[in-house]
N, C-alpha and C positions, 0 to 999 in steps of 0.2 A: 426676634424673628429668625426662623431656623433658614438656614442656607443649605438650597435644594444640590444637592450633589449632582456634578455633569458628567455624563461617561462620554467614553470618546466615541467620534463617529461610529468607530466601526464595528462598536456592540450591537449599538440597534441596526447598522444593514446588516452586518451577519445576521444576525438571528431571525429578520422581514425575508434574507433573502436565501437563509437556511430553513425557514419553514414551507416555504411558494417551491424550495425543493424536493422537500420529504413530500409535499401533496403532486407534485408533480410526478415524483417516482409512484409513490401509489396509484393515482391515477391511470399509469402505464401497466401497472399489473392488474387492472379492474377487472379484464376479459376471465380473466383464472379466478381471482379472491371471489365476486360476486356472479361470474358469467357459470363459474362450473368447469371450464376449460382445462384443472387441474386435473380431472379425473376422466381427461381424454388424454389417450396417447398421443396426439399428433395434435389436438386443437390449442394444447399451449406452448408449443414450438411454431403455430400456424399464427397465432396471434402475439408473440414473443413478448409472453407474460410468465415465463417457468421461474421459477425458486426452489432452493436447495431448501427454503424452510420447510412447506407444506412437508413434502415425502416425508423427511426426515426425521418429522416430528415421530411416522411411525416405523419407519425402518432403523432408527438408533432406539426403538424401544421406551421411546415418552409418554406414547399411548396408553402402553400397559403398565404405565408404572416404574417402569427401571429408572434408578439413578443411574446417571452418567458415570462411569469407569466401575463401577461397583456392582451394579446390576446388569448393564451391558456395556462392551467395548465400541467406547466414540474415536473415532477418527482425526480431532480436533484436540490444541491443546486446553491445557486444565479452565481458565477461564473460560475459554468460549463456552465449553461444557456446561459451567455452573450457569452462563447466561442461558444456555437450553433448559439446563430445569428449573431456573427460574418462571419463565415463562408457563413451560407446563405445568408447575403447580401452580398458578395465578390461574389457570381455564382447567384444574384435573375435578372441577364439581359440577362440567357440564356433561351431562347423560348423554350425547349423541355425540358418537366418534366424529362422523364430517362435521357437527359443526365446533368440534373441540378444535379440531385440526385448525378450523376455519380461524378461529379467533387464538388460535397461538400461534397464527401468521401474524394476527390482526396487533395482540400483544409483544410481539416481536418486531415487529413496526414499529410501532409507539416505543422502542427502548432504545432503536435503531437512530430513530429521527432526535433523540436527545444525544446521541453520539455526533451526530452528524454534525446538532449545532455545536456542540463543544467543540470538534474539531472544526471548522471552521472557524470559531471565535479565536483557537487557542494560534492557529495559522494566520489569523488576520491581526493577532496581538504580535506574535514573530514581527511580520512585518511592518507593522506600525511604527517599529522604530526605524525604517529606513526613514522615514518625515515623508513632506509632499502627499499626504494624502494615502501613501500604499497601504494603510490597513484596508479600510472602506475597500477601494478597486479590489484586494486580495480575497475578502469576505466573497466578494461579486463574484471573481473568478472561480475561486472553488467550489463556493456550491450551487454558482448557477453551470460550470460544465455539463455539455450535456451525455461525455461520459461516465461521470459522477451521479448525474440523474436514472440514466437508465439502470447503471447496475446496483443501486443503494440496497435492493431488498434481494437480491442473490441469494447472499450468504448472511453470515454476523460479522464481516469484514469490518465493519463501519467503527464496531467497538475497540477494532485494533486501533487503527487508523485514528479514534480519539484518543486513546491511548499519546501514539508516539510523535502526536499533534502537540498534546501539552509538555511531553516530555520534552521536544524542539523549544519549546515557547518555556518551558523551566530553564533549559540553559543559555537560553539569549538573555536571561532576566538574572544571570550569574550565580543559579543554585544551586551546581551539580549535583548534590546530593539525591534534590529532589528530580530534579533531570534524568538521572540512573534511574529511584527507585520507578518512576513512570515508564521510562523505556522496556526496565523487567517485565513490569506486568504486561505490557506488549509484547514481547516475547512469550512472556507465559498465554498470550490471546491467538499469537498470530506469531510467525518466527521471524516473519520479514524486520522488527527494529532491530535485529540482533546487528546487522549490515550499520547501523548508524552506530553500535558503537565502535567499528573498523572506521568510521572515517574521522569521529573523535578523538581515535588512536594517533590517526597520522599525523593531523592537525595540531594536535596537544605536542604529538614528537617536535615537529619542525617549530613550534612555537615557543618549546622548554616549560610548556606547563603541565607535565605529565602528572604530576599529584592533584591538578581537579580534573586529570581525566579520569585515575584510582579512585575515587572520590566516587563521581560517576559508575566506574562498573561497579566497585564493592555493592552501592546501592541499588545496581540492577540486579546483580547476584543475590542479595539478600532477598531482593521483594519475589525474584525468581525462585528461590531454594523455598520461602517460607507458602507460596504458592503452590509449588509441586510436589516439594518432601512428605509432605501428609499422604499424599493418595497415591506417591511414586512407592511410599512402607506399605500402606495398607490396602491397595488396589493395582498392584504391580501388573499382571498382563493387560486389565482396561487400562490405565496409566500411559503402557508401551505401543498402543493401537497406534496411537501418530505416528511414532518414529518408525515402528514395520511398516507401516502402511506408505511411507514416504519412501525407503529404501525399494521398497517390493511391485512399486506401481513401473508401468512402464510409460511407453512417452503419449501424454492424451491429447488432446484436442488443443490446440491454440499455439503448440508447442515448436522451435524450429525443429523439433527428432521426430514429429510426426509428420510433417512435411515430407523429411529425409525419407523417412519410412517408407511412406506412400512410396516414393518414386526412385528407392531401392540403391538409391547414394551408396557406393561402397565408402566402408570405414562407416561413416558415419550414420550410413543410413541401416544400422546393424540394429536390427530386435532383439538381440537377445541379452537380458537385463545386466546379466555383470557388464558386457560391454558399453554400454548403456549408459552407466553410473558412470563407468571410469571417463569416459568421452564428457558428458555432459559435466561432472565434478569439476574435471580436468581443463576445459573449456572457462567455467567461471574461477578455477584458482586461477589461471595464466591473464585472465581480466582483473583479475582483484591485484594483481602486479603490477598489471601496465597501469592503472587507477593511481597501485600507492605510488609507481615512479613520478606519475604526473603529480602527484599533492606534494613530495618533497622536490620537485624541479621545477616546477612552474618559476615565471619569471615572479611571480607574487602567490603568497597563500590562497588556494582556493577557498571560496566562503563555505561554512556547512553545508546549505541547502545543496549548492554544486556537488560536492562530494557524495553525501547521502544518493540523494538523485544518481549520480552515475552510478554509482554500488548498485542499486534497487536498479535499474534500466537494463545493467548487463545481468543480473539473476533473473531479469523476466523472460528476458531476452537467449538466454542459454539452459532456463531452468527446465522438467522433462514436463510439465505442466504450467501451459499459461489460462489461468481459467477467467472468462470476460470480468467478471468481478475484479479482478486485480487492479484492475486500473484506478481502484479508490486509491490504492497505495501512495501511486507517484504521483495525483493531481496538486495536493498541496506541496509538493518539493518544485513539482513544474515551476509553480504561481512563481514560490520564494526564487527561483534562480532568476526568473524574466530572462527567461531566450527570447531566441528573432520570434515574433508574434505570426509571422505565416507559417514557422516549422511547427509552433503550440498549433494553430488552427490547423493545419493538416494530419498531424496526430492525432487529434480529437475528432476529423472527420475518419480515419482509418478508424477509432472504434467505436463512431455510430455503426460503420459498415460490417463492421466485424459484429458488432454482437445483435444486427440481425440475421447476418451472414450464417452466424452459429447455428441457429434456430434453423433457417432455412434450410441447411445445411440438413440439418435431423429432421426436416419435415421431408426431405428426397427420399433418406437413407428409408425413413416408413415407407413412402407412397410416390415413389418415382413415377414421370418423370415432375412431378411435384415439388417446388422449393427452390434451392440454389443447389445447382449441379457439381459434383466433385470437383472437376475443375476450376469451375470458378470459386468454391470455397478457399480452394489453396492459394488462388491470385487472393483474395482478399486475406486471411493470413498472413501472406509475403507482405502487402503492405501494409500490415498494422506494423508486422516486424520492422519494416523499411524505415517508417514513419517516426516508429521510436528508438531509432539506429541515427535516424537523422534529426529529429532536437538532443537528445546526446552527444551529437557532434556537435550542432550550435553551442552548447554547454562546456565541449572541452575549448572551441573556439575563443570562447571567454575568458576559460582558464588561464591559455596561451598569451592570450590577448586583454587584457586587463582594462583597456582605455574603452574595450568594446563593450564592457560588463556595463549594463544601464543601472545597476544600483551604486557600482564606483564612480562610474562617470557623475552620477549628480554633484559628487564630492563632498556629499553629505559626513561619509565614514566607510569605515574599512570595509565593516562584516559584520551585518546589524542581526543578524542570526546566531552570532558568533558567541554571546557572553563576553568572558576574559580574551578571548584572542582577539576581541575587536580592537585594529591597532596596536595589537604589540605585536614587538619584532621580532624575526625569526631566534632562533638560537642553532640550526639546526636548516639543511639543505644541501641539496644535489645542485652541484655548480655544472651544469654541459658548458662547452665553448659556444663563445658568439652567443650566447644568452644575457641579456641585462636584468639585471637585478633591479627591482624597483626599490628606489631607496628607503622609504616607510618600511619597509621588511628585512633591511640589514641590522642586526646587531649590531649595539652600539660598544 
């Protein structure tokens, strides 16, 4: 008699409660995919169903044909691209333009919503090894957020975001190799995992395992160089679209420089772009400092997900572009740190607000005095910013305060995220005075 194989709980809620997600974000864009709202200026910021996909299908040139970087210059790096023309050659044999578009939204979905589950599963397997049940609840939390919901079909975020989902979830299962190479291809999708390998760095320094954190980048590097180098030789200006495009933009919507802007901040509130860079640059180097003093002075090592999470919070947070999609990024780092649960819920209400705020905001800007008025755009901005200033305090408060961490407190383990540094001890740390040392973290 064969012996039916049991997965763990939290395969099957992920994947019940990552599918009730993908239809649920669909659902939200119905008014544009089936109402037509697309191809009104103002009726899909009216009904706050817009996607980067629809346009783009024919402003990056998919309609007529272009490979991405080859035939036109994408904006995006190398993977996301190829995920675009995947897509449109899967619909380039439908004869009518709108309903090509229509169904390489549709097809674009459906590739979106297989990211989604992996990334969730790959976040709810992370956590699974805290015990007590955290995969299931984590499964829950991610992809029923409901600013996870609303922005799923924005962009091709999602792809990243599975990406550096199972990259996290290779190195808590102790593979750095394959850890790295997953991270790479997240970087080559989306640039934000690049941040996770700085907090690898720190964590491997003060832990004395710096050869599986080499381990780790050589293999991000690798699956990054063998992803780029081809079309960085042979489609060099499409190739370099991203990186001018990221130097060359100024500060847009969702941004604290566009706030500045607005309201003419000296120093900081300067438009004009060298000074721009240097401030904004300069603002996330001086954060990625105070990060790394806290990862080698904490009275105990911070867990990854903490570390990652604060990286990724202050680059949103200081970055010259926060675009509402972002927020796929740090929902699964949220789940994994378990902050104080009203700082998570008031976060998550800051960007239901915000990303209809958005919308509203561009349905004024057309047909004033219609939508949400300048002013109040910017108070809601301020508190998406606030909001996620303040569960990144909860998050250093944990750092500081280790008895406070609900994944330590169980006493379950150190740093179930961690891989190899769960539970080994330092070799390596910043001694402040009047600081205790927790003793699981002294070398012996």
């Amino acid at each position: 008699m064969a012996v039916r194989k049991r997965y763990p709980a939290f395969v099957g809620v992920g994947i019940a409660a990552s599918v009730l997600a993908a239809v649920l974000g669909y659902a939200e864009k119905l008014p544009c995919s089936a109402g037509g709202a697309w191809n009104s200026s103002t009726g899909q910021f009216r009904d706050s169903c817009y996607t980067d996909i629809y346009p783009l299908y024919y402003t990056e040139q998919l309609a007529a044909g272009k490979v991405p970087y080859y035939g036109h210059a994408v904006e995006y790096p190398v993977l996301m691209g190829w995920m675009m023309e995947t897509a449109a050659w899967a619909v380039h044999t439908v004869s009518d333009a709108y309903a090509r578009g229509r169904d390489f939204y549709n097809v674009t979905v459906l590739m979106l919503a297989v990211c989604l589950i992996i990334g969730v599963i790959a976040t709810a397997a992370t956590a699974h090894r805290e015990g007590g049940g955290a995969g299931w609840k984590a499964a829950l939390m991610v992809a029923l957020s409901p600013g996870l919901i609303l922005a799923a079909y924005i962009n091709w975020d999602l792809f990243a975001v599975a990406l550096a989902a199972c990259g996290l979830a290779a190195w808590a299962d102790r593979r750095p190799w394959l850890a790295g190479v997953l991270l790479g291809l997240g970087v080559a999708t989306k640039f934000y995992p690049l941040l996770f390998f700085g907090a690898l760095f720190l964590l491997c320094l003060r832990a004395g395992k710096l050869r599986e954190f080499f381990k780790a980048f050589a293999g991000g590097l690798i699956a990054w160089l063998v992803i780029n180098l081809p079309v960085a030789l042979t489609a060099t200006p499409g190739w370099a679209e991203f990186y001018a495009m990221s130097r060359s933009r100024g500060a847009d919507w969702g941004s604290v420089w566009y706030l500045f802007e607005h309201y003419n901040l000296p120093v900081v509130g300067n438009s004009a772009l060298g000074q721009l860079n240097f401030i904004s640059s300069g603002s996330f180097a001086v954060a990625c400092v105070l990060i790394a003093v806290l990862a080698l002075a904490a009275p105990r090592r911070p867990r990854l997900p903490q570390l990652c999470f604060l990286f990724l919070a202050a680059f949103l947070i200081l970055n010259k572009v926060w675009s509402p999609q972002y927020v796929l990024w740090i929902v699964p780092l949220a789940v994994l740190c378990r902050p104080r649960i009203w700082a998570y819920v008031l976060w998550q209400v800051a960007e239901i607000v915000y990303f209809f705020g958005i919308w509203g905001y561009f349905v004024y800007m057309y047909l004033p005095p219609s939508g949400v008025s300048t002013g109040w755009y910017f108070v809601i901005l301020a508190a998406r910013l606030l909001t996620l200033a303040l569960l990144g305090a909860t998050v250093v408060a944990d750092v500081l305060q280790p008895e406070r961490d609900r994944v330590r407190a169980s006493g379950r383990s150190d740093d179930p995220a961690g891989g190899i540094l769960d539970g080994t001890p330092d070799r390596l740390s910043v001694t402040w005075p009047r600081v205790a040392r927790h003793p699981a973290e002294v070398a012996g």
